[in-house]
C-alpha positions as CSV (number, residue, x, y, z in Angstrom):
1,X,-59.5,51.2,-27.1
2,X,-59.4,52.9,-23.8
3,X,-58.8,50.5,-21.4
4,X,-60.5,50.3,-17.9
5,X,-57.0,51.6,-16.4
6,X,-57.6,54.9,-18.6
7,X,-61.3,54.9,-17.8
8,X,-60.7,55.2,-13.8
9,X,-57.7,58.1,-14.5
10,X,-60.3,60.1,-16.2
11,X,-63.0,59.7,-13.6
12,X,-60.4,60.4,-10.8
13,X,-59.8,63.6,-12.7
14,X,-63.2,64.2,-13.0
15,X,-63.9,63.6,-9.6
16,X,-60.9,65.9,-8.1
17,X,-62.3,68.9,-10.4
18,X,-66.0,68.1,-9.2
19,X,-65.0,68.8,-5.5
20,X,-62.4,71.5,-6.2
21,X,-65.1,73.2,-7.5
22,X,-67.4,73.1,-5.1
23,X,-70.2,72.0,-8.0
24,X,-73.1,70.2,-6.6
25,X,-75.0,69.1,-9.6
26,X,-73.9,65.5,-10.2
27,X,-75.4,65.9,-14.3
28,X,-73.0,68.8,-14.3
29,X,-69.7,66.8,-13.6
30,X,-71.1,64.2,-15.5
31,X,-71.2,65.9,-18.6
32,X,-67.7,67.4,-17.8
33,X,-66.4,63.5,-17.5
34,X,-67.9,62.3,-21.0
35,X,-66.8,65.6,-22.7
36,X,-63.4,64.9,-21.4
37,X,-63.5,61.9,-22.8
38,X,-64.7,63.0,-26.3
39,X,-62.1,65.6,-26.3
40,X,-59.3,62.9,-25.4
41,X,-60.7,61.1,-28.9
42,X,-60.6,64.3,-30.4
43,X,-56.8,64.8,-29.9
44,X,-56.4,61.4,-31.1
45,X,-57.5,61.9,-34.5
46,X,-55.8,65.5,-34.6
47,X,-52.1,63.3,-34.2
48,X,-52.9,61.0,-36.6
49,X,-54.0,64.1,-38.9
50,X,-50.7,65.5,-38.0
51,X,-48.7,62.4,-38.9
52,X,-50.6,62.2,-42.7
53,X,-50.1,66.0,-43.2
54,X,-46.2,65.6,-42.4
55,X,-46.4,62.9,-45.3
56,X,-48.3,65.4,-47.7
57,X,-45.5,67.7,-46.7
58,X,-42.8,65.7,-47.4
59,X,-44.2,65.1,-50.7
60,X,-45.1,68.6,-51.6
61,X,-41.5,69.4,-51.0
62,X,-39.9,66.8,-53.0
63,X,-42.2,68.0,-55.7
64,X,-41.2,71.1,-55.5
65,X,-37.5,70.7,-55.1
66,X,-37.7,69.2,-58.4
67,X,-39.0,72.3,-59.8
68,X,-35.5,74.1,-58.9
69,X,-33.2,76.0,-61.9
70,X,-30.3,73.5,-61.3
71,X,-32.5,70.5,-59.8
72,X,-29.8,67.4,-58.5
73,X,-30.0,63.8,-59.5
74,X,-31.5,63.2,-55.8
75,X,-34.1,66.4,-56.2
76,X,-35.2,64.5,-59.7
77,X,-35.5,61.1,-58.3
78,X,-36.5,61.6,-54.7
79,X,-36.1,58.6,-52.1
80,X,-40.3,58.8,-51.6
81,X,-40.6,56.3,-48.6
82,X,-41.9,58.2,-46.1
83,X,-43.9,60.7,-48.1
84,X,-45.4,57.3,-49.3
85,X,-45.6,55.2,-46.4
86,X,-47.9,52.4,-46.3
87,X,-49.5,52.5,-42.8
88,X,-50.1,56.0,-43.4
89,X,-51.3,56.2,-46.7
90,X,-54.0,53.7,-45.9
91,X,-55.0,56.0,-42.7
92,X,-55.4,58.9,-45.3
93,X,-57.6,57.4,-47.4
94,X,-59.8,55.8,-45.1
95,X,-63.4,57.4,-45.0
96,X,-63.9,57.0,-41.4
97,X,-60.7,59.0,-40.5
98,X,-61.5,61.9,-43.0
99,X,-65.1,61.8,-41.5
100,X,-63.5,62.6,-38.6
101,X,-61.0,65.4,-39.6
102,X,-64.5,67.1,-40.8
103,X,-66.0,66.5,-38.1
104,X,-63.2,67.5,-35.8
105,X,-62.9,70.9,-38.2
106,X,-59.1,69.8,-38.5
107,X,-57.1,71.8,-41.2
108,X,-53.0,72.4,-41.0
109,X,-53.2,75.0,-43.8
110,X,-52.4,77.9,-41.2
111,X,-49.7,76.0,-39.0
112,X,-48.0,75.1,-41.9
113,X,-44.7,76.3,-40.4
114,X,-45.1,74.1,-37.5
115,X,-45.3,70.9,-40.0
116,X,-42.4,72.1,-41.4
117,X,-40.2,72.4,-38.2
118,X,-41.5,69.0,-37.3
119,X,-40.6,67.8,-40.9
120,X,-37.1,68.9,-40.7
121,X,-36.3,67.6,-36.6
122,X,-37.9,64.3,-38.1
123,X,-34.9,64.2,-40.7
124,X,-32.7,65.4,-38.3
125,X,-32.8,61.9,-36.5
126,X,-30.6,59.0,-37.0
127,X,-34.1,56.9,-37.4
128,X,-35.0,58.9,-40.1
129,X,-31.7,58.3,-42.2
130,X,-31.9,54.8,-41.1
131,X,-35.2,54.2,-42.4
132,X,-34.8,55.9,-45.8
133,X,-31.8,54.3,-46.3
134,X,-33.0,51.0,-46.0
135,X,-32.7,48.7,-49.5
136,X,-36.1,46.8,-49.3
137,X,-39.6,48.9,-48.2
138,X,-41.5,46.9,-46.5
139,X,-45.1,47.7,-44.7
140,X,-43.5,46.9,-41.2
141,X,-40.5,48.8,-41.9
142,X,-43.3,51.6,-42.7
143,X,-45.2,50.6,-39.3
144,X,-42.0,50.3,-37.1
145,X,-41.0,54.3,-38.6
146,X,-44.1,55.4,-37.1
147,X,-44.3,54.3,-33.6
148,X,-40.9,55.6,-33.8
149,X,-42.2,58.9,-34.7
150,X,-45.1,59.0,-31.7
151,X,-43.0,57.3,-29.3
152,X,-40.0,59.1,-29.6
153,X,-40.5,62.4,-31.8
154,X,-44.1,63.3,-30.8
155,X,-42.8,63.4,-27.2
156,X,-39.6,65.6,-27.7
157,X,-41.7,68.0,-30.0
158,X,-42.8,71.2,-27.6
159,X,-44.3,73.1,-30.3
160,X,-47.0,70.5,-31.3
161,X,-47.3,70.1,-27.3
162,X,-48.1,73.8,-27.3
163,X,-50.2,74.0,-30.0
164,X,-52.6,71.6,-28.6
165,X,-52.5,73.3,-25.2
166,X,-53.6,76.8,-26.9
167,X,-56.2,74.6,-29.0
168,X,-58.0,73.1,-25.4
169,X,-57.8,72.5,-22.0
170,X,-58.6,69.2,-21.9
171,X,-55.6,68.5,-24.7
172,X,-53.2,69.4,-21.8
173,X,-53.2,66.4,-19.5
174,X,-54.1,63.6,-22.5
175,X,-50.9,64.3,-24.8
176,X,-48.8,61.1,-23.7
177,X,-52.1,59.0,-23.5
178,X,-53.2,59.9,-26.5
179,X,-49.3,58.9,-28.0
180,X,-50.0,55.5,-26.5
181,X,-53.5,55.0,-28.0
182,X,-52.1,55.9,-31.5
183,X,-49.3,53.5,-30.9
184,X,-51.6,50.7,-29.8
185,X,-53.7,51.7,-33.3
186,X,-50.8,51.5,-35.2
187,X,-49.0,48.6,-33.8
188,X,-52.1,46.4,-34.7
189,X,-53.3,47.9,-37.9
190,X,-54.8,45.1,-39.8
191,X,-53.2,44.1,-42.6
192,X,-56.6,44.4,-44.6
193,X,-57.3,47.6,-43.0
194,X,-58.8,49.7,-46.0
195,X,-60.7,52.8,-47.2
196,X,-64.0,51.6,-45.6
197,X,-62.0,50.0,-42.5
198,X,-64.0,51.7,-39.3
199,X,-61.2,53.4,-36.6
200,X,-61.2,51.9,-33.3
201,X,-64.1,53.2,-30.8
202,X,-62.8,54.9,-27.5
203,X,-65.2,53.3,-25.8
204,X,-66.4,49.5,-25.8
205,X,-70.3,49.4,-26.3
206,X,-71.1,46.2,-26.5
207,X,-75.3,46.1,-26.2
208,X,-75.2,42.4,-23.9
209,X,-71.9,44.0,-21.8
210,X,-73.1,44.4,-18.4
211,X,-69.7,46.2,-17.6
212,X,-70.2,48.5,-21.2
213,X,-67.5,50.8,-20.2
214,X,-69.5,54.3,-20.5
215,X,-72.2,52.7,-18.2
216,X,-69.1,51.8,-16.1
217,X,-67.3,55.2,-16.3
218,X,-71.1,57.0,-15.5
219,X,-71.9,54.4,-12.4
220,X,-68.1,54.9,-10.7
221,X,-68.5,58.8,-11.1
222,X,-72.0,59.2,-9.7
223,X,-71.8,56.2,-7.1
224,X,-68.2,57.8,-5.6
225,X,-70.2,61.0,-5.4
226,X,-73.2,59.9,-3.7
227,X,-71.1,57.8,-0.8
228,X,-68.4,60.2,-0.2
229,X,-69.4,61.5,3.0
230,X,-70.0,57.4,3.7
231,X,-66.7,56.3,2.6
232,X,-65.0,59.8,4.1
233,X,-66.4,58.2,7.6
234,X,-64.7,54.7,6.8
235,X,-61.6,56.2,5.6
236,X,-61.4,58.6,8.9
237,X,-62.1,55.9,11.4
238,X,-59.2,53.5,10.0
239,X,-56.7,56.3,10.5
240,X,-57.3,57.6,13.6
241,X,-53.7,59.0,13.7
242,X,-54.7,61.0,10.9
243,X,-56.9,63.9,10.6
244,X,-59.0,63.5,7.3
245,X,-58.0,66.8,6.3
246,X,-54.8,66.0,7.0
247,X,-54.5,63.2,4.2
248,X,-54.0,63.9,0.6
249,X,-57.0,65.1,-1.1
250,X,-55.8,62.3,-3.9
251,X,-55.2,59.4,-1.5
252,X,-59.2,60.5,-0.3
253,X,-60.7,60.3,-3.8
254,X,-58.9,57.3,-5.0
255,X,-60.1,55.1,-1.6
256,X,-63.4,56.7,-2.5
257,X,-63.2,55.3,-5.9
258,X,-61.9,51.8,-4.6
259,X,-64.7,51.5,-2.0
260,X,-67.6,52.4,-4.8
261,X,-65.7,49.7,-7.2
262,X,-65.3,47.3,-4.6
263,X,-68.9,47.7,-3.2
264,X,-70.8,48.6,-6.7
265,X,-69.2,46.4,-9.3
266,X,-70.0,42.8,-8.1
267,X,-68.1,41.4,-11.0
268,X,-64.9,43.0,-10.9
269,X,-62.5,40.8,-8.3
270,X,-61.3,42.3,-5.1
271,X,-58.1,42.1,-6.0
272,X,-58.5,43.8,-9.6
273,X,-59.9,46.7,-8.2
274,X,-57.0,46.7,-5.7
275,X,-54.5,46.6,-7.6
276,X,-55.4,49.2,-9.7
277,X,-55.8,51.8,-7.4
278,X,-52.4,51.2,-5.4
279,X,-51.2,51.5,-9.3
280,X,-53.1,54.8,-9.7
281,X,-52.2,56.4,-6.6
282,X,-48.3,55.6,-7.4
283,X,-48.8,58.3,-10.2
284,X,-51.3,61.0,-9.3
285,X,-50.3,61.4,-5.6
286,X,-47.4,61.5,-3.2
287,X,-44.9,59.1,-2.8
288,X,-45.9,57.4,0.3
289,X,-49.5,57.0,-1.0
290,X,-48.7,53.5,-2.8
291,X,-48.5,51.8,0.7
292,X,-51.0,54.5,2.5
293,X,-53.5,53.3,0.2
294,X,-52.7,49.5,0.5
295,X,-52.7,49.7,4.1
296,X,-56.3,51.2,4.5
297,X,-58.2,49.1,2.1
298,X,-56.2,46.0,3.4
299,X,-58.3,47.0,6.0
300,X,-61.2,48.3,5.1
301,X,-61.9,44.9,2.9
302,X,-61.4,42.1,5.8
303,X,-63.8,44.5,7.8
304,X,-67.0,45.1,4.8
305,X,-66.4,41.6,3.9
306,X,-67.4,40.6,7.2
307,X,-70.1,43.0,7.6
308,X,-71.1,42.0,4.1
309,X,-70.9,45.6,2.4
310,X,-68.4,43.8,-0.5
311,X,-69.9,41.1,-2.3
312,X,-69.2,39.4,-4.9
313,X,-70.8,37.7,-7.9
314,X,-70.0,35.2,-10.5
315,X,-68.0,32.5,-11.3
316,X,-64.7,31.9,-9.2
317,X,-65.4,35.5,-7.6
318,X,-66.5,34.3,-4.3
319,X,-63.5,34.7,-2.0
320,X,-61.8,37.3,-4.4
């Protein structure tokens, strides 16, 4: 589910904490990484758990409301669409999520007043009224409402930003990933997708994959470790007008990264491995690192090719 994009983002973080730290027990970051990781999964299933318990809210007050001393027309015969929707009705049943709420020790019966302040913004918005005012239900109608509700609501929500913050560190940085992962779950729900339906894995782990991802994750962590002060020498001689202290401590760790991935991982094309870390360094360091970092493994590449540090294997990989 993660894809390799996310995978190198959470080793860069991994990395920059590693050195910050001054930690130099490799199994020590290592296990930081892969708990990171576990921990981004865990938030996942806590906002889908948040998005069935704001359906079991919705139908608990409608229930309720019909219970009044002078009930309306509309508080006897509630519009039940969204406390009945389809995609999430089938996630609240299914047995691998609710392993995984138990698992996860995930209850909302003490933050009940921040479900109900996310209830009522949710009906606050002209999707909402749209939605529930629609004259057929249909399941994409259903599906359609909640990527609405992640892409849009999830993200203007503080509270449930806070929350998470106060429940972990490691929820601070993954909130917006985690929104994306959900949507990408959601967007391609099967349509047979039942009770004994597994969730997606985080992690591809594929037995015959040579390029499993946690091997990959593990092997790009350790192998940028154990040739920084290697690639720190590389990355210092093609800037002599810079100082290596000089340069971003981000723009360091993600050439790092790109001269392990270019070096280590025969079958991942030059230009893949590139292009992603131009693409990383556009968010996670300063504005000018985008063509900093082209520049110097531009470089760097024409000269290891030559001296045959980069090489590459497989199939049409030759001369990329």
């Amino acid at each position: 589910m993660l894809s390799r994009r996310h995978l190198r983002v959470k080793v860069l973080q991994a990395l920059y904490a590693y050195f910050q730290s001054g930690n130099a027990r490799i199994d020590q970051g290592e296990k930081q990484l892969l708990l990171s990781i576990n921990k981004l999964y865990e938030l996942y299933i806590y906002q889908l758990s948040f998005l069935v318990e704001t359906t079991r809210f919705a139908d608990f007050r409608l229930e309720e409301n019909k219970g009044k001393h002078l009930p309306t027309a509309e508080d006897l015969n509630p519009n039940m669409r969204f406390a009945q929707n389809k995609i999430l009705s089938k996630i609240s049943t299914n047995r691998d999520f609710l392993k995984k709420e138990h698992l996860y020790k995930i209850n909302w019966s003490e933050e009940k007043e921040l479900v109900r302040r996310f209830y009522v913004s949710m009906r606050e918005s002209d999707a909402y009224e749209q939605y529930m005012s629609k004259p057929v239900n249909s399941i994409e109608d259903d599906k359609k409402f909640v990527l609405y509700i992640i892409e849009h609501l999830f993200t203007e929500f503080e509270l449930l930003q806070s929350f998470y913050e106060e429940k972990s560190i490691f929820f601070v940085d993954d909130y917006h990933l985690v929104s994306y992962l959900a949507m990408k779950f959601i967007k391609f729900m099967d349509k047979d997708f039942d009770d004994l339906t597994p969730l997606p894995d985080l992690l591809k782990t594929e037995k015959d994959d040579d390029n499993e991802d946690l091997d990959f994750v593990k092997e790009l962590f350790r192998e940028t470790i154990q040739h920084s002060d290697e690639w720190g020498k590389l990355i210092a001689s093609s800037t002599s007008n810079w100082e290596l202290e000089r340069i971003a401590v981000m723009d360091v760790l993600i050439l790092k990264m790109a001269l392990t991935e270019l070096t280590v991982f025969k079958s991942i094309p030059i230009k893949v491995s590139m292009n992603e870390y131009i693409d990383i360094s556009k968010y996670f360091s300063t504005a000018r690192s985008k063509v900093f970092v082209n520049g110097i493994l531009d470089k760097l590449i024409v000269d290891m090719k030559a001296s045959g540090q980069i090489v590459k294997t497989g199939r049409g990989l030759l001369d990329n």
